[in-house]
C-alpha positions in Angstrom: -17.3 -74.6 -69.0 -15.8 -71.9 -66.5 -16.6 -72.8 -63.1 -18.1 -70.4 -60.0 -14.9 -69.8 -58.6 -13.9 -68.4 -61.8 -16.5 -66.2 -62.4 -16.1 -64.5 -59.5 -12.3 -64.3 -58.7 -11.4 -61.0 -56.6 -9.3 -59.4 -58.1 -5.4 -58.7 -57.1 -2.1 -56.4 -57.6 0.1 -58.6 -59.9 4.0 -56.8 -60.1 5.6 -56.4 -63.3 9.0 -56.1 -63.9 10.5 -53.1 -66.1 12.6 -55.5 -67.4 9.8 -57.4 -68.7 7.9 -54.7 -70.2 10.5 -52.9 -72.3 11.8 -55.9 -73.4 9.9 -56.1 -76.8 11.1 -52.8 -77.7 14.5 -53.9 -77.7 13.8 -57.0 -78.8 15.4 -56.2 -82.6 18.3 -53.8 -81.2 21.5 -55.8 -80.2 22.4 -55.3 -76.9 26.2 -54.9 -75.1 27.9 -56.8 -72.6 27.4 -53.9 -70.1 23.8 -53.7 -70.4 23.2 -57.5 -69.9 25.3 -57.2 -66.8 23.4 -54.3 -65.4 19.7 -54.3 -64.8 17.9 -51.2 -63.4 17.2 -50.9 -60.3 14.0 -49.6 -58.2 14.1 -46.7 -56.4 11.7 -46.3 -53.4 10.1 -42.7 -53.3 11.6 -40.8 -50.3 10.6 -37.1 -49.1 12.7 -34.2 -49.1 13.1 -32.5 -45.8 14.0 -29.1 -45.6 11.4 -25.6 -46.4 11.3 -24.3 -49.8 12.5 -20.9 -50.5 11.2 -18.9 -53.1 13.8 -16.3 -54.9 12.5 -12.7 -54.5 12.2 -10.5 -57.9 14.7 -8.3 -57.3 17.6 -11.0 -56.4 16.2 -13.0 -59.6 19.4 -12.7 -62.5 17.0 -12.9 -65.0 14.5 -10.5 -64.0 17.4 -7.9 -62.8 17.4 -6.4 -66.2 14.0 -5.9 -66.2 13.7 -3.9 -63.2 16.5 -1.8 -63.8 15.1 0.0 -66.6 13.4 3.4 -65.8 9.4 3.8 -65.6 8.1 7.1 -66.0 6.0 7.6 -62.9 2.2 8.9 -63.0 2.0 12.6 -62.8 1.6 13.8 -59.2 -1.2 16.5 -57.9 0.5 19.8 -57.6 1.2 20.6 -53.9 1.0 23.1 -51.8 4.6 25.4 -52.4 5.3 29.5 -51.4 6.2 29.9 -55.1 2.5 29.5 -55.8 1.6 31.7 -52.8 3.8 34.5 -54.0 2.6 34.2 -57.6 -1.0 34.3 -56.5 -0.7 37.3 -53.9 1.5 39.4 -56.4 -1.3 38.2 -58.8 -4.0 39.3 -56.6 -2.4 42.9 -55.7 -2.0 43.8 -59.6 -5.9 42.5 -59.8 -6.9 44.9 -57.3 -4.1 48.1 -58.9 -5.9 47.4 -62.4 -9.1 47.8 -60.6 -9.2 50.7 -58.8 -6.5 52.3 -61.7 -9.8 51.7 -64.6 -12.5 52.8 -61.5 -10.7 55.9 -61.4 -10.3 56.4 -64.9 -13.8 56.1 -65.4 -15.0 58.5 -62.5 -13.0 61.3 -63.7 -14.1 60.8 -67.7 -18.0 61.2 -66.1 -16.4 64.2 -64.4 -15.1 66.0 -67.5 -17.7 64.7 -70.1 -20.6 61.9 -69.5 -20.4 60.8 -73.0 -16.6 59.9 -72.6 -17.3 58.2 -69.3 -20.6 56.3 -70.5 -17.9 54.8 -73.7 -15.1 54.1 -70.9 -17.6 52.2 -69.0 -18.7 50.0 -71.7 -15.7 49.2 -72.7 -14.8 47.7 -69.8 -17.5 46.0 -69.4 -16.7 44.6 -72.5 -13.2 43.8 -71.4 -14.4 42.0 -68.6 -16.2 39.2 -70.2 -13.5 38.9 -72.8 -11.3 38.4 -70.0 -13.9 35.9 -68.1 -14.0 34.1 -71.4 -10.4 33.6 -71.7 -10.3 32.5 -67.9 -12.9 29.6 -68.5 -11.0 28.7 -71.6 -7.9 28.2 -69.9 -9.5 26.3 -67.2 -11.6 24.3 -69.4 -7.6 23.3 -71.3 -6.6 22.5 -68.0 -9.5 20.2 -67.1 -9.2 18.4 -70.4 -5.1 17.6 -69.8 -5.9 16.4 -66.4 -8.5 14.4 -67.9 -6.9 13.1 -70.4 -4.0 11.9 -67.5 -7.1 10.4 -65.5 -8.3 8.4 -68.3 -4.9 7.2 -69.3 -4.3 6.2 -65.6 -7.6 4.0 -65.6 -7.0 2.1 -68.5 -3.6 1.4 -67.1 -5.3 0.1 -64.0 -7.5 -2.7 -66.5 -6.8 -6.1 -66.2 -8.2 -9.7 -65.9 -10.1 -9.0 -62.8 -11.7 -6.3 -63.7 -15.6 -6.3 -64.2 -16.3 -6.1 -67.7 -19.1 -3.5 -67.4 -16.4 -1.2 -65.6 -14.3 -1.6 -68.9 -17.4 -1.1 -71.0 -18.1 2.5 -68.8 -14.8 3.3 -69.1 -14.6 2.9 -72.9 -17.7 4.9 -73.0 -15.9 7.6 -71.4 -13.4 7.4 -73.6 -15.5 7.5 -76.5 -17.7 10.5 -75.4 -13.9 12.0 -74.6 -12.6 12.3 -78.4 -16.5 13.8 -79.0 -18.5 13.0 -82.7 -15.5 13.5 -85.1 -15.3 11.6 -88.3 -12.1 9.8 -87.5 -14.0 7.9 -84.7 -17.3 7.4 -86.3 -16.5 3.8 -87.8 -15.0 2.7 -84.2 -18.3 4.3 -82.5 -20.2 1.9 -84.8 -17.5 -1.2 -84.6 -18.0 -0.7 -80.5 -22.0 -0.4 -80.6 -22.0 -3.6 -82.5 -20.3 -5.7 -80.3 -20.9 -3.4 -76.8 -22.1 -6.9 -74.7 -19.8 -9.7 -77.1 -16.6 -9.0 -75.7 -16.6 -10.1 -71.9 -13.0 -9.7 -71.3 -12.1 -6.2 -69.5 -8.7 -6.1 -71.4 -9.4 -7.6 -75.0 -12.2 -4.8 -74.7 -9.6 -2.3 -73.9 -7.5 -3.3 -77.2 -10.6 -3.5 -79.3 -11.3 0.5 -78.5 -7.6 1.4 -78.8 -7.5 -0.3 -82.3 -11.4 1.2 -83.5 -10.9 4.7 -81.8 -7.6 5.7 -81.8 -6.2 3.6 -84.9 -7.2 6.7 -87.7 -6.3 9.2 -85.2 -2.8 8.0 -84.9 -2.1 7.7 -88.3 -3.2 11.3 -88.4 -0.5 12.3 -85.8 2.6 10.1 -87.6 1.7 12.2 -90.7 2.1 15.6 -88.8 5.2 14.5 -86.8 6.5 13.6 -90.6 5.5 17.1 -91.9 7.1 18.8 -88.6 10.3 16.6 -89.1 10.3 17.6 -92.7 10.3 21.4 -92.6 12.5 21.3 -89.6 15.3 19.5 -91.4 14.9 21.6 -94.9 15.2 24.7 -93.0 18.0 24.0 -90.8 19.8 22.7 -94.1 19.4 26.3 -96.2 19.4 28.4 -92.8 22.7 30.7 -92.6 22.2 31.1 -88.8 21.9 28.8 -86.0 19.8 31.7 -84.3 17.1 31.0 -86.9 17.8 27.4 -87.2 16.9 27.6 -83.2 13.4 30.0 -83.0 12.2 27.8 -86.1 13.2 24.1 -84.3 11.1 25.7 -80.8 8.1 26.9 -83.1 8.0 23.9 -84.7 8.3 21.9 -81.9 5.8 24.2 -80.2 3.2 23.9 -83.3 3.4 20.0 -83.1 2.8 20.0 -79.6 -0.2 21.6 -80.0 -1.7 20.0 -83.2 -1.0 16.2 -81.4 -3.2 17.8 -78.5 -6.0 19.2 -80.3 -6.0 16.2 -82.9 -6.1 13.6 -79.6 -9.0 16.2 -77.7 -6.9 18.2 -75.6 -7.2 21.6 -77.0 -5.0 23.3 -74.5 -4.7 26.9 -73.9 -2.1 28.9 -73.4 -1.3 28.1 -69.9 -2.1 24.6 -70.7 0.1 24.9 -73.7 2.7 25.9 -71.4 2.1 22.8 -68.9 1.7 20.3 -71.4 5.2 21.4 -73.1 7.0 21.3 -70.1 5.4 17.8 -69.6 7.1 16.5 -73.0 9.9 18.2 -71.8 10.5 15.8 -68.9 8.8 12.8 -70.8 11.3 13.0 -73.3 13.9 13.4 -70.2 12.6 10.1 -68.4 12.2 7.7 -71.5 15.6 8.9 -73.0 17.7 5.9 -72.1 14.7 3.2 -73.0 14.5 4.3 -76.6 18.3 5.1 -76.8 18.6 2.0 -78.9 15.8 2.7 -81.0 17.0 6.4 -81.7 20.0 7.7 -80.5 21.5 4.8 -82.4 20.1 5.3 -85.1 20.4 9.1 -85.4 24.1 8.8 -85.4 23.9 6.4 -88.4 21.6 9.1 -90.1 24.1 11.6 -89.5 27.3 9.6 -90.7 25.3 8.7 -94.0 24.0 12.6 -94.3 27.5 13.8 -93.2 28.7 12.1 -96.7 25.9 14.1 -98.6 26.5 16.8 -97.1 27.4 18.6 -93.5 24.2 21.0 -93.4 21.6 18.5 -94.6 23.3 16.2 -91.7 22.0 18.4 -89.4 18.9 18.9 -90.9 18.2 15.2 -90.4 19.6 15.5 -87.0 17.1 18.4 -86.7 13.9 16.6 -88.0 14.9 13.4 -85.9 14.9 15.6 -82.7 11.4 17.2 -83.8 10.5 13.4 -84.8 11.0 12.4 -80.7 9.2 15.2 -79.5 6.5 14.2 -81.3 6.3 10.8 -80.1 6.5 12.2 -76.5 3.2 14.4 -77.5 1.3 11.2 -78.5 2.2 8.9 -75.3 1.2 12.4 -72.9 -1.8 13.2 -75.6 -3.8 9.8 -76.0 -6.1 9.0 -73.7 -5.4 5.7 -74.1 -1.4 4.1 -73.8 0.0 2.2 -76.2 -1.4 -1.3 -75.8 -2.9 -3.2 -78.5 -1.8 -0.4 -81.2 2.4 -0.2 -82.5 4.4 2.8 -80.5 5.6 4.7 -83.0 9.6 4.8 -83.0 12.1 6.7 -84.4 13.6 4.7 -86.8 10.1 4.2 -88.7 10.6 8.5 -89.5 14.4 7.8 -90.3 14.1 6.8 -94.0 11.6 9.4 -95.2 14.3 12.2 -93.4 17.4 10.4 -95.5 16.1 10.1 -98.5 14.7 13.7 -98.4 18.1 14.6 -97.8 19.4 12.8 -100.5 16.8 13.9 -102.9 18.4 17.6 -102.1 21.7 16.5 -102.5 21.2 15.1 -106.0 19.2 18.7 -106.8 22.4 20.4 -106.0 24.4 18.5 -108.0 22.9 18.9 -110.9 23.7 21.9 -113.2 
């Protein structure tokens, strides 16, 4: 029988030795001279004096190529410039010439024959709402680029801390932004199904680029395919570089466009203009990112055309130049950037152009 003191014995700290407790696990492995002659010895824990200094980003070696590589920045608000005052008070002044030119018109048709003046006046009357029309068109192109640029800029700004109702508004703007077209209508369903299951602002985000924008971008790889196509087979049969030139900036013009209208922008032509001149300097900022990714590759395209033949090298050169633009026109187009969906690159437009190239080689070759 255990006795009282037994039952209730404090308890105590008993040591162990290391020694002791990795012993069985050696017990079957033969052991050296050396290590019977040394036995391990306990270190006391001791503090480390001194402040700890944290490495800042940019003196980091491994995050210095990181931040060396160029960002293209957000697109500013136009300022204020005396460029823009000259153009709108030289604008202003031929307003007012027209003006009093067709008043004057008018006033002496009424004075020779009524008739004549009664048809003069109507049709500018006419004239004048064709002209209002095409005013509000242009603006309402305008509105729709810098709207598209807003929207691009918010989803930019989405991350973990964001609410998720201000990611569901936001891809409801989106949404009501590329309008009832049949390319969106099975993402419009996909996102009204599962509106209040996805809590997380940026898997939300993903979900809507991959539903709503998924179609549409295969839609604008197959007309940067087409563009780079015709640009390469005329340039190849062209007998000038003059033609090879005006068809290359109609083409490139024409793509442009048909990115911006498939993506909701429908620009004018003012807008038109703008929005070129944007891809112009897209393409001029994100050059030496993708250089790997095209430049690279274009020169391979040309030494493997070159062997084909010299035109249809530069045909491929051509379409691979027309190919960029086009991928320009779809990062300033979206209203959405390139998040959970693939960038388009290059290289994926690089095989089609080659073996089109070839294809027309072996048709030349054969009698």
């Amino acid at each position: 029988m255990t006795s009282s003191d037994d039952r209730y014995r404090t308890p105590r700290a008993v040591r162990i030795d290391e020694s002791e407790v990795d012993a069985p696990k050696r017990k079957n492995t033969p052991r050296s001279k050396s290590d019977k002659a040394t036995k391990t010895a306990h270190r006391d824990p001791k503090s480390i004096s001194g402040a700890v200094v944290l490495t800042e980003p940019q003196d980091d070696p491994f995050l210095a190529e990181s931040l060396e590589l160029p960002i293209a920045e957000p697109r500013t608000r136009r300022r204020f410039s005396f460029g823009k005052l000259l153009a709108a008070s030289v604008g202003i002044l031929l307003s007012i010439a027209i003006a009093f030119w067709i008043d004057t018109l008018v006033r002496e048709l009424f004075g020779r024959l009524p008739w004549l003046g009664w048809t003069a006046l109507g049709v500018t009357i006419v004239g004048s709402f064709a002209l209002l029309a095409l005013i509000w068109r242009e603006l309402r192109g305008l509105a729709r680029l810098e709207k598209v640029a807003d929207l691009r800029a918010a989803v930019e700004k989405i991350d973990e801390l964001t609410p998720a109702k201000d990611a569901r508004k936001l891809v409801h703007t989106v949404s009501g932004f590329l309008g009832n077209r049949p390319q969106t209508a099975r993402g419009r369903a996909a996102l009204a199904d599962l509106e209040n299951e996805i809590v997380d602002a940026p898997q939300l985000m993903n979900f809507a680029e991959r539903e709503l924008l998924g179609t549409l971008d295969r839609e604008a790889k197959a007309l940067v395919v087409s563009a780079a196509r015709r640009v390469s087979v005329v340039t190849a049969i062209s007998p000038r570089a003059s033609i090879d030139l005006l068809f290359v900036a109609w083409q490139a013009v024409r793509l442009v466009r048909s990115i911006a209208v498939l993506y909701g922008g429908r620009p004018g032509t003012f807008g038109m203009i703008r929005l070129f001149r944007d891809v112009v300097a897209h393409l001029a900022v994100t050059g030496t990112v993708a250089a790997g990714d095209s430049l690279i590759r274009q020169a391979i395209g040309h030494g493997i055309a070159a062997r084909i033949s010299a035109r249809l090298g530069e045909g491929v050169i051509n379409g691979l130049m027309t190919a960029r633009i086009g991928i320009s026109a779809m990062d300033l187009c979206r209203p959405m950037p390139f998040s959970a969906l693939k960038r388009p690159g290059v290289g994926e437009f690089f095989t089609d152009l080659t073996k089109m190239a070839g294809n027309n080689s072996l048709d030349k070759t054969k009698p």
